[in-house]
C-alpha positions as CSV (number, residue, x, y, z in Angstrom):
1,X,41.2,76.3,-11.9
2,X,42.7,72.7,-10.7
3,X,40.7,69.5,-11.0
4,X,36.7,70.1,-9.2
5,X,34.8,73.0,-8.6
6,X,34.5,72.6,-4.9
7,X,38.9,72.8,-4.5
8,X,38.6,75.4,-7.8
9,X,35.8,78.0,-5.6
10,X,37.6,77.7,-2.0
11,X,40.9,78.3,-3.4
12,X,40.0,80.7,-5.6
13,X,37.4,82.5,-2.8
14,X,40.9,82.9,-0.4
15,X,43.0,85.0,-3.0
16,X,41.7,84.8,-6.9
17,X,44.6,84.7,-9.3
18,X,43.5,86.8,-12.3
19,X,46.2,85.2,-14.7
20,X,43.4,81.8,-14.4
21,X,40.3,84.5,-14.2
22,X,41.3,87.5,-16.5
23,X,42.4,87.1,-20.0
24,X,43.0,90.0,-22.0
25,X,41.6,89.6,-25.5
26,X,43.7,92.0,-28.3
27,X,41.1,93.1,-30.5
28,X,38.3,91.6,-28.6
29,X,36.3,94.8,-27.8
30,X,36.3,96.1,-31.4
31,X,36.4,94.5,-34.4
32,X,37.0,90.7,-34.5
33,X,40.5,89.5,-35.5
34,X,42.3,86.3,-35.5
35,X,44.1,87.8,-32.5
36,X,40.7,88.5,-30.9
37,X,41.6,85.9,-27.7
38,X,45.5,86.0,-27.9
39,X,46.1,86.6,-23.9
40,X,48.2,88.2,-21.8
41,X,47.9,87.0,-17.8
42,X,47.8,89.6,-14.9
43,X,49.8,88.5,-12.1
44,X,49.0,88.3,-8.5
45,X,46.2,90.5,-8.6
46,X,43.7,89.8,-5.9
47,X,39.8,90.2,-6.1
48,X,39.9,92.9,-4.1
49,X,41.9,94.8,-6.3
50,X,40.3,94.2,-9.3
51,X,37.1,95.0,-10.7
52,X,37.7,99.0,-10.7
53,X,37.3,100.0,-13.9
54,X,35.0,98.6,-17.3
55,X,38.4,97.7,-19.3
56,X,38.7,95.4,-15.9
57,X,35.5,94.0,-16.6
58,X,35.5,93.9,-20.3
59,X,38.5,91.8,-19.2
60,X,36.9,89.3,-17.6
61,X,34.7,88.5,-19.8
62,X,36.6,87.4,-22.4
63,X,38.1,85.4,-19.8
64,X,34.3,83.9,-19.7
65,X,34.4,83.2,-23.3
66,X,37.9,82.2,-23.2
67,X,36.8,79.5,-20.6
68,X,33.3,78.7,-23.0
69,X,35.4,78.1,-26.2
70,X,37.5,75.5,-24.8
71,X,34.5,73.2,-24.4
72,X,34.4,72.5,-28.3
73,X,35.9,68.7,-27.3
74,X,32.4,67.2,-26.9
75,X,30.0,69.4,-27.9
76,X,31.7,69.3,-31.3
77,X,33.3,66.2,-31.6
78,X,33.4,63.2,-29.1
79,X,29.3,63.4,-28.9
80,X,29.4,62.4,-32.6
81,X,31.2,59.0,-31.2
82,X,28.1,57.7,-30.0
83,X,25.4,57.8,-33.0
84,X,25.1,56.3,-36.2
85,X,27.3,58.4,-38.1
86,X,30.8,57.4,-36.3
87,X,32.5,55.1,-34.0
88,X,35.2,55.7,-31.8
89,X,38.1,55.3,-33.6
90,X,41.8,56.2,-32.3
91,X,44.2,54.1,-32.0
92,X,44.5,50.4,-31.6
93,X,46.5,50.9,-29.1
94,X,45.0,53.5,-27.1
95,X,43.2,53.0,-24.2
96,X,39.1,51.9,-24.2
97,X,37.6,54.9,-22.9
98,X,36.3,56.0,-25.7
99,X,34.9,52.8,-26.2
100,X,33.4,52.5,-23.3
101,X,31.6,55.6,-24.3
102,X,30.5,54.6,-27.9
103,X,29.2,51.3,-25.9
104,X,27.9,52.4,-23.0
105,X,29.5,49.6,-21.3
106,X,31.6,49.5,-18.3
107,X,32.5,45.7,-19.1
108,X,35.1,47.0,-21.8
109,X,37.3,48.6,-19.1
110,X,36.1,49.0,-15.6
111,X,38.6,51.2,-14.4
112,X,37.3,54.2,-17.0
113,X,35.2,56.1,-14.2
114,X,36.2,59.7,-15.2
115,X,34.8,59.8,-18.9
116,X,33.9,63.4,-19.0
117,X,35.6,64.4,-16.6
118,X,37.4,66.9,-18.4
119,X,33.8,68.6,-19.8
120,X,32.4,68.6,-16.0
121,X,35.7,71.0,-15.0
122,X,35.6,72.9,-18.0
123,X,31.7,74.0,-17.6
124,X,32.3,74.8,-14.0
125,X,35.4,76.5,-14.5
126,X,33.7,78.4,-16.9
127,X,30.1,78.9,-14.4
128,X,32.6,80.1,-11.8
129,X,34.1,83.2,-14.0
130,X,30.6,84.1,-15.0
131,X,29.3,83.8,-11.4
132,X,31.9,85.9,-10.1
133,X,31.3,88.9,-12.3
134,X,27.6,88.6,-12.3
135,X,28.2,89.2,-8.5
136,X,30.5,92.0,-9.1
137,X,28.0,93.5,-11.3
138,X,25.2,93.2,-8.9
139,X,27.2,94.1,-5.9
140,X,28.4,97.5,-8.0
141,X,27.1,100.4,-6.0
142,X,29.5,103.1,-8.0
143,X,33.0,101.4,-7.6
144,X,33.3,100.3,-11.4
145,X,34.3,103.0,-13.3
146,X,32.3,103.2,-16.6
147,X,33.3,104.8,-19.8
148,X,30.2,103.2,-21.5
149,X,27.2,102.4,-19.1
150,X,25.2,101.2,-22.1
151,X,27.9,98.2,-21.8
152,X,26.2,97.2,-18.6
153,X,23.2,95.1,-19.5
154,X,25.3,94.1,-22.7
155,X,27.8,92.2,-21.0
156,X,25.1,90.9,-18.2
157,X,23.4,89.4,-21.3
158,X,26.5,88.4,-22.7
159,X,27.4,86.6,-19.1
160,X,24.1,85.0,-18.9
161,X,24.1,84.1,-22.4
162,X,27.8,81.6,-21.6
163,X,26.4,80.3,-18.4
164,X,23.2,79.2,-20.3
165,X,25.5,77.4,-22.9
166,X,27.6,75.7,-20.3
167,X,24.9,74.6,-18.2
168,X,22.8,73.3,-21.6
169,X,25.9,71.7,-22.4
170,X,26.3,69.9,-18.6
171,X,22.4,69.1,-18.4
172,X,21.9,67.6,-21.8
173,X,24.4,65.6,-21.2
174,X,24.7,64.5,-17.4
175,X,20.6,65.7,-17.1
176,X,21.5,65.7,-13.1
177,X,23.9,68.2,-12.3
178,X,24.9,70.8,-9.3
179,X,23.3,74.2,-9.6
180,X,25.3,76.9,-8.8
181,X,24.4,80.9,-9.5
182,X,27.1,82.5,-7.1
183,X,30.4,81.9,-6.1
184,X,29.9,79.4,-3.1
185,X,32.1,77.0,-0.9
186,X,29.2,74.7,-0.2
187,X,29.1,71.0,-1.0
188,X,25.6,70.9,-3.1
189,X,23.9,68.0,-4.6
190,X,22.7,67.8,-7.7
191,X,19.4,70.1,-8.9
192,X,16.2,68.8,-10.9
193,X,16.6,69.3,-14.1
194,X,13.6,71.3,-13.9
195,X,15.3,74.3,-12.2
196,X,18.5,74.4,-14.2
197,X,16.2,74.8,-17.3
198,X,14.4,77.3,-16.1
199,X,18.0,79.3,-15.6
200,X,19.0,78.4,-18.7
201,X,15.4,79.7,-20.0
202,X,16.1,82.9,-17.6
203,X,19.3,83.7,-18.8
204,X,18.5,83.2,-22.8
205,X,15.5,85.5,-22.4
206,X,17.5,88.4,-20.4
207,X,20.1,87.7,-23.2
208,X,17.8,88.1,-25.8
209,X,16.7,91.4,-25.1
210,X,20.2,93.1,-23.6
211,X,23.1,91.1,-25.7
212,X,24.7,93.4,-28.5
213,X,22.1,93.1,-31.5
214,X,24.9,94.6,-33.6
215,X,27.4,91.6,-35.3
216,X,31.0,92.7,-34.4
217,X,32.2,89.2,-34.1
218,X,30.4,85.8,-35.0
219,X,32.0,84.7,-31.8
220,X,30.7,87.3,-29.7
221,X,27.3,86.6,-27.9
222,X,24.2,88.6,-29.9
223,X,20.6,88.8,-29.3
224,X,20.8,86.5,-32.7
225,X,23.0,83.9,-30.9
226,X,20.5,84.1,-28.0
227,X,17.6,83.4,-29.8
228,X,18.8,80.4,-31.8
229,X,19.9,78.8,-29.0
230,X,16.8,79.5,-27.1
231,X,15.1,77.3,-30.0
232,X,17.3,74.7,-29.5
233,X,17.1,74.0,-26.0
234,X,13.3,74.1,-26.2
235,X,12.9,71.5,-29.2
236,X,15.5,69.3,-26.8
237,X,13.6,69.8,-23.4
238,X,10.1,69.7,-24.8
239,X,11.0,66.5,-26.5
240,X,13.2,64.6,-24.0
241,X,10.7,65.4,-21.2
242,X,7.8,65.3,-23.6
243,X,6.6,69.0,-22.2
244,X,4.2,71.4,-24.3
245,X,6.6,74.3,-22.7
246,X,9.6,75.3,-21.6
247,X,9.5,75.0,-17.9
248,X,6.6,77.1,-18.5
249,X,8.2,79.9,-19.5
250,X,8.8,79.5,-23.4
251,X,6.2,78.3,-25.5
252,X,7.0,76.8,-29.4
253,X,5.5,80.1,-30.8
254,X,8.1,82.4,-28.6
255,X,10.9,80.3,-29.6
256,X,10.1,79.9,-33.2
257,X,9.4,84.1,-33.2
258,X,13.0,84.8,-32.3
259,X,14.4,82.2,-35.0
260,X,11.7,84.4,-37.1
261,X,13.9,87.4,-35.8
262,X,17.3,86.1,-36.8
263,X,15.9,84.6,-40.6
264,X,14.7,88.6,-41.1
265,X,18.3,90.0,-40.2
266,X,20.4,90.8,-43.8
267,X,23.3,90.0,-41.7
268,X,22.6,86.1,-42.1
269,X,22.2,83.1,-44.9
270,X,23.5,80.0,-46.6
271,X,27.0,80.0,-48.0
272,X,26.2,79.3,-51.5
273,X,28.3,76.4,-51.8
274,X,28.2,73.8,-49.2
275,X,32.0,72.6,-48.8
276,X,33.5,76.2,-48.9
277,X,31.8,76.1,-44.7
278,X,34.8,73.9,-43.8
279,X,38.4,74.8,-44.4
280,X,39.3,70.9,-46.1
281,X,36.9,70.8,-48.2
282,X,37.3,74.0,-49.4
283,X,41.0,73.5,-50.4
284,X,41.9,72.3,-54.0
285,X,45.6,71.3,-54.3
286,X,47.2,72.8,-57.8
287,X,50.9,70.8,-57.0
288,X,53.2,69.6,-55.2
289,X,54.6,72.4,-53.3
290,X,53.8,74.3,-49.7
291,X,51.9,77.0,-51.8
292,X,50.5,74.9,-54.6
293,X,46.5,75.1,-53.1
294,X,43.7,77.0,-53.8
295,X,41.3,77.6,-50.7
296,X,37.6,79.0,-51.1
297,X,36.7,78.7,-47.7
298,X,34.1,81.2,-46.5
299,X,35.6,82.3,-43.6
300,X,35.3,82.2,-40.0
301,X,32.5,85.9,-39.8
302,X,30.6,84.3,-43.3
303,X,27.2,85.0,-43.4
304,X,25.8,81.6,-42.2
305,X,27.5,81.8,-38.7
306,X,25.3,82.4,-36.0
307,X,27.6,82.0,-33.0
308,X,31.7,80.4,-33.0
309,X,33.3,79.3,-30.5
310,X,36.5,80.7,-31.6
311,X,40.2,79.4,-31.9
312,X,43.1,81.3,-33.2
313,X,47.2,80.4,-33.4
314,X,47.9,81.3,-30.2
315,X,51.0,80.3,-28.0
316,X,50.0,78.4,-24.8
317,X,49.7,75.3,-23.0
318,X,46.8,72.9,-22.9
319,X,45.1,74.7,-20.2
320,X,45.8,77.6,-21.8
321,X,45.6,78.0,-25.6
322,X,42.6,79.1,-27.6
323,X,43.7,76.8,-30.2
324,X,41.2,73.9,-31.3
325,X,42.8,70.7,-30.0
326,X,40.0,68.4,-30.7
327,X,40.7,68.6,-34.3
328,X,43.9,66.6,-33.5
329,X,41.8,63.8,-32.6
330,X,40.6,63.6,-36.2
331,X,43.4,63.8,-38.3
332,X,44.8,60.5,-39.7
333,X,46.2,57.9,-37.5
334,X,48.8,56.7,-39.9
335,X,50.0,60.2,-41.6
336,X,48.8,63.1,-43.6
337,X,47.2,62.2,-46.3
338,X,47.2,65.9,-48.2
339,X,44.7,67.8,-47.2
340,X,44.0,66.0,-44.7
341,X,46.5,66.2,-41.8
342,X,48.0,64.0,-39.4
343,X,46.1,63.2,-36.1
344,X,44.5,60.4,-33.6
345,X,42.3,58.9,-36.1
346,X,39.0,59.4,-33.8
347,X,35.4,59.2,-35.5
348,X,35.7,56.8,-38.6
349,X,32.6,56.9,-40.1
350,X,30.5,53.8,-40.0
351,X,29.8,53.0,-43.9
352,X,25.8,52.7,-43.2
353,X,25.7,56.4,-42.7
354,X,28.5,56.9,-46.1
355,X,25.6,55.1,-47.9
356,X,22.6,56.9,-46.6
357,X,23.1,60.3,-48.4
358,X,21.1,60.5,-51.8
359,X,22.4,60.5,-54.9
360,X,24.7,63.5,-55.9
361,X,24.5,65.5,-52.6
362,X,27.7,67.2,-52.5
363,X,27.3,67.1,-48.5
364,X,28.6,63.3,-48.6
365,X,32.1,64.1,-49.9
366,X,32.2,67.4,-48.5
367,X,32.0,65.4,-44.7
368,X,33.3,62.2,-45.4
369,X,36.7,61.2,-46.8
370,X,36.6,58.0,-48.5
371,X,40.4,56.9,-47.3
372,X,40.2,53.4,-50.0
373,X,39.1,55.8,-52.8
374,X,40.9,58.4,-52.8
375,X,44.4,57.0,-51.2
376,X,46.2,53.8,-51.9
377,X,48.9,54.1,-48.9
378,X,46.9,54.0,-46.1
379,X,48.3,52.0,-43.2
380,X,45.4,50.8,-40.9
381,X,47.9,48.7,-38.5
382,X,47.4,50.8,-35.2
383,X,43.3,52.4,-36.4
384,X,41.0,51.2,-34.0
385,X,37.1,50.7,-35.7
386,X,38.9,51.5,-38.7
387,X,36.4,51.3,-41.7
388,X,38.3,53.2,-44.6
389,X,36.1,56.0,-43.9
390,X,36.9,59.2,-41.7
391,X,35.3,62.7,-41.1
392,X,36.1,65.6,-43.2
393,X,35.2,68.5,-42.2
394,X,37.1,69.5,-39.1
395,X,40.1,67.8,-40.1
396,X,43.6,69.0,-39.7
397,X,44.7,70.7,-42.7
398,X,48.0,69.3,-44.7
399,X,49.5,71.1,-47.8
400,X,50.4,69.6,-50.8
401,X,53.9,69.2,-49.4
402,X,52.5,67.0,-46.2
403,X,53.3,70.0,-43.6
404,X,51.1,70.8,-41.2
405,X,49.3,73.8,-42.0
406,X,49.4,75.3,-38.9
407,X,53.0,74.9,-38.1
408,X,53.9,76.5,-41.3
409,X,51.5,79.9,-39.8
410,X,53.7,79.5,-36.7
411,X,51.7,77.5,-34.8
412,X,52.0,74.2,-32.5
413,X,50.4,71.3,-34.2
414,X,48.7,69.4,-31.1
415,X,47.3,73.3,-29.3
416,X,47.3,75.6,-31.7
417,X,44.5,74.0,-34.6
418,X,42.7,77.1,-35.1
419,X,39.8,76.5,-37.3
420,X,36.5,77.9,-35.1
421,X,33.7,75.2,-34.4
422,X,29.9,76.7,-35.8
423,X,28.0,75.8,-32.7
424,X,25.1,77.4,-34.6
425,X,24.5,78.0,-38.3
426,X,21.3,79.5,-40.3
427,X,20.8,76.2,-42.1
428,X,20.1,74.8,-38.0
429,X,17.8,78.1,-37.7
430,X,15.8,77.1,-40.8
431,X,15.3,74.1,-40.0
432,X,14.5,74.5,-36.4
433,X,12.2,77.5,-37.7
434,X,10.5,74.4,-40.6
435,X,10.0,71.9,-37.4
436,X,8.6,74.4,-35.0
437,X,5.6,74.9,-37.7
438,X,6.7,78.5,-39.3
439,X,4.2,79.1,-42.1
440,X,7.1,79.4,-44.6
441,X,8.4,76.3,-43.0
442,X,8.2,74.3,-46.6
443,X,10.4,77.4,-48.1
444,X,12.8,77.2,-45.3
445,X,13.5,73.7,-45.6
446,X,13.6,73.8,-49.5
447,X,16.6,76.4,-49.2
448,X,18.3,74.0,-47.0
449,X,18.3,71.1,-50.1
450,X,18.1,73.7,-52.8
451,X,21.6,75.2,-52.1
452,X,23.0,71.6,-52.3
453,X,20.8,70.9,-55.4
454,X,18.3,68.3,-54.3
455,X,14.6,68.6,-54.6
456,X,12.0,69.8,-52.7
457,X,10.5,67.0,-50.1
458,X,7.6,67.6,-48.1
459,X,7.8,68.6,-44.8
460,X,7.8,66.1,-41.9
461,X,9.2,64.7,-38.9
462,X,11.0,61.8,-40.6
463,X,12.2,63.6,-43.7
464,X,13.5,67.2,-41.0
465,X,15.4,64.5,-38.9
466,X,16.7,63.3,-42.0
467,X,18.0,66.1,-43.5
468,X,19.2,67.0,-40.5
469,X,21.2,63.9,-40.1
470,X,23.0,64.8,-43.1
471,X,23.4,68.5,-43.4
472,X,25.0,68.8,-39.5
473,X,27.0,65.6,-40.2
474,X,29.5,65.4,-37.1
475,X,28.6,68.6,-36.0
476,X,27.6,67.6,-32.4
477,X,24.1,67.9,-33.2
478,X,23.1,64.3,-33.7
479,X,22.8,62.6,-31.0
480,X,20.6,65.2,-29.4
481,X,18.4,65.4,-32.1
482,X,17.9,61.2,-31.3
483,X,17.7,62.0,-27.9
484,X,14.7,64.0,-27.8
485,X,13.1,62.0,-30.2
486,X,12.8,59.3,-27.5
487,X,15.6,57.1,-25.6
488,X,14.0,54.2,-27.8
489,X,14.3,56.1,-31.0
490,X,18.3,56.7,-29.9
491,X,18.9,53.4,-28.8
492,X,17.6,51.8,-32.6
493,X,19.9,54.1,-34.1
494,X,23.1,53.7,-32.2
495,X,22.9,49.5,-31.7
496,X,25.4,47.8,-34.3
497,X,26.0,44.9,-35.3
498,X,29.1,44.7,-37.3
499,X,32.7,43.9,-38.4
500,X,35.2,46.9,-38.2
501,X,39.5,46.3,-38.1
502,X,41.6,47.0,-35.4
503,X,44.9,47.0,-36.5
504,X,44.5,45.2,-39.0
505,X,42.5,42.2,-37.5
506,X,38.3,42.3,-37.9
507,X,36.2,42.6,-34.7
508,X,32.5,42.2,-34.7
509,X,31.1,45.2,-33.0
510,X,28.3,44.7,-31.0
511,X,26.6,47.9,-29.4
512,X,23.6,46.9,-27.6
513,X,20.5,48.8,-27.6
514,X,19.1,48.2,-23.6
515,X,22.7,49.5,-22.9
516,X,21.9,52.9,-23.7
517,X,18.0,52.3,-22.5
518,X,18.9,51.4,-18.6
519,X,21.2,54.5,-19.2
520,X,18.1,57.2,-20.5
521,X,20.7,58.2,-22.7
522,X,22.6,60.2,-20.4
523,X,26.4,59.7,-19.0
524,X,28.2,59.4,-16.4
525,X,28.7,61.7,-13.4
526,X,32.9,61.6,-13.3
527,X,33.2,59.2,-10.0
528,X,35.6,61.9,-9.0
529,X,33.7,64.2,-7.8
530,X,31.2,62.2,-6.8
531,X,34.3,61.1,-4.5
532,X,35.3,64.3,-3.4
533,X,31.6,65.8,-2.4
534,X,31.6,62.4,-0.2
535,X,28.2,60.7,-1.6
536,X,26.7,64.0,-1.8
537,X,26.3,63.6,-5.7
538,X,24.7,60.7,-6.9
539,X,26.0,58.3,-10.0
540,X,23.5,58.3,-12.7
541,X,21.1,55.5,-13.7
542,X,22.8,52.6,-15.7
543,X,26.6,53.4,-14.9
């Protein structure tokens, strides 16, 4: 796939090269290993020629997935950059795009007209693949050999289960976006939200009744995954568009019933100890030397995992590896300070949100690395919004000896980061399950504080959000949950006033709130395409 979707689909539609379509996943269709996406590209294969057998198939979809779990960027990262939890960061002399985005103002650097860009190509890169064999699957009339036919309402749920999650991802974050269900070389415009929630609604039901029910891989699409994520979009929609239904075809009491469905599975729970869900925090260092570490992380199939997108140590490019190159970004700008690695120095946490957490949760330290506490040679002279504060828990990990822990498995530092991003744990089930109105919704939210020792509060908007705020801390969830409270609610939360360093020198940090109102909260539509559909797509409000 090169840069849009309209250049991607025509050049694609006149001879499709499987080695950007089909990736062969080693381990994939059995039981889940860290090799489960390592790929191997077929070569000048056309479309005609493929699509024969279910191996060819199976192939294909884990070239869906592949595509899928190279979205982590945003959804589990940069979104974090514009709440209350984190500013920008990077480095001081970086460009301001990412400020830009933390602002929502243009005036900091005009020319930044492509600032998600990169997430627009990815989710239609990855709506093509799953398009394409949704058509082949449809359009099968007794060419596709099958070993397994049981396999085929599986993987159509499986398929419908990715395009759901890359079009939730495009919509909740652009709202106005093209709508495309088959392979196509027209120039469309951009759909009412409306109809691509009702897809997205379509395709999480059909998924919830034909996706595997049986846990091979916590990165594989279940009936489980489904389900959750079905909740999730509902709470968002019904509270962004202040609806008493899902496009009127979910109500609250069919989405909280399937999070009812995954709490009664023995499969799923909370990881007793809160820090051992994150690789950092998990690790102990006993010495000096490469080996000197103890880690009691839970692993990447522990029971609170709902759905992963996966990333292993995998050789590959940019464009190609399954590696987890957005935890580069949050490494430390200056150099590894043991465990935590060396990176870009994005997301320092804003010290308002440090301070929030009440007295002895463990979930503070567990996210947040106090740098001026814990280090005394930290150099701050290229750390944009530096604060002495920076995330934890999808750091870069460095061993006692300051190697990067990757490179020492073999890996490349900046592709091949391999800890998976939780798009969806049972602590969010819970508590999507508590605010939905369960009747064991004050037991539900109770385990949530209990396993981290706090007490029991009652059950309420203000004290869900809350605990909410801190249990997902700079897990991509944030800003949505603001969101649909209300684009007033977001704005409160997100305006600052305040004095963070860059390089070394203070500036006074001024986010204002009717920035992000004349925006509704949403972002812009990369001028790019808008460029190359010629006016046909539409820049969004505020940008």
């Amino acid at each position: 796939m090169r840069n849009t979707i309209r250049n991607t689909m025509r050049n694609t539609m006149e001879k499709l090269k499987l080695l950007l379509l089909i990736i062969i996943g080693t381990g994939f269709l059995g039981a889940c290993s860290d090799n489960f996406l390592d790929s191997q590209p077929l070569t000048e294969l056309t479309e005609a020629e493929y699509f024969k057998t279910q191996e060819e198939v199976e192939s294909s979809l884990v070239g869906a997935y592949n595509s899928m779990f190279q979205s982590t960027g945003t959804v589990g990262g940069a979104i974090t950059r514009l709440t209350d939890q984190a500013h920008a960061g990077w480095g001081n002399s970086d460009g301001y795009d990412s400020r830009v985005r933390s602002h929502f103002d243009m005036s900091i650097s005009p020319g930044e007209n492509n600032l998600y860009g990169g997430d627009w190509n990815r989710a239609y890169t990855t709506l093509f693949r799953v398009n394409l064999l949704l058509q082949k699957l449809a359009d099968d009339d007794g060419d596709i050999e099958w070993n397994d036919p049981q396999r085929i309402p599986e993987i159509e749920g499986e398929l419908r289960f990715i395009r759901a999650h890359a079009y939730f991802n495009l919509v909740r974050l652009f709202e106005n976006v093209v709508l495309i269900t088959e392979p196509t070389e027209e120039n469309l415009p951009q759909s009412d939200p409306d109809e691509v929630y009702e897809l997205i609604a379509d395709d999480l039901l059909f998924a919830s009744e034909n996706a595997p029910s049986e846990i091979s891989s916590k990165a594989k699409v279940t009936t489980w995954a489904a389900k959750s994520l079905l909740a999730r979009v509902y709470l968002f929609y019904t509270g962004v568009y202040q609806e008493s239904d899902l496009v009127g075809k979910v109500t609250g009491a069919q989405a909280l019933q399937g999070l009812e469905d995954v709490i009664d599975q023995p499969e799923f729970g909370l990881v007793d100890d809160f820090k051992n869900l994150f690789v950092v925090p998990s690790v102990e260092f006993t010495g000096e030397g490469a080996d000197d570490y103890t880690m009691d992380y839970a692993g990447k199939d522990n029971k609170e995992v709902v759905f992963a997108h996966r990333h292993n140590i995998t050789p590959g490019d940019w464009g190609s590896s399954i590696g987890n190159p957005a935890q580069i970004g949050l490494g430390m700008r200056d150099k590894a300070h043991g465990p935590h690695g060396f990176g870009w120095g994005a997301s320092t946490v804003i010290p308002e949100f440090h301070e929030s957490f009440e007295d002895g949760d463990p979930r503070r330290d567990a996210s947040i690395v106090d740098l001026e506490a814990e280090y005394d040679d930290v150099d701050n002279s290229d750390w944009r919004d530096y604060t002495g504060l920076a995330t934890r828990k999808y750091i870069p990990l460095a061993l006692p000896n300051g190697n990067d822990y990757v490179t020492e498995q073999g890996g490349e530092w900046g592709t091949n980061q391999h800890w998976d991003f939780v798009y969806m744990r049972f602590a969010d089930v819970l508590l999507m399950a508590a605010e939905l109105g369960s009747p064991n919704a004050q037991n539900y939210f109770d385990q949530v504080r209990d396993r981290v020792g706090l007490p029991s509060k009652p059950v309420n908007t203000e004290n869900l959000m809350e605990e909410r705020n801190h249990e997902f801390a700079f897990e991509g969830l944030r800003y949505f949950d603001l969101l649909r409270q209300g684009v007033d609610v977001l704005a409160e939360a997100v305006s600052y006033d305040g004095i963070v360093l860059d390089g070394g020198t203070e500036y006074n940090k001024v986010i204002e709130a009717q920035n992000i109102i004349e925006k509704r909260g949403f972002q812009q539509i990369p001028q790019n395409q808008i460029n190359i559909s010629n006016g046909v797509l539409e820049q969004n409000e505020g940008w």
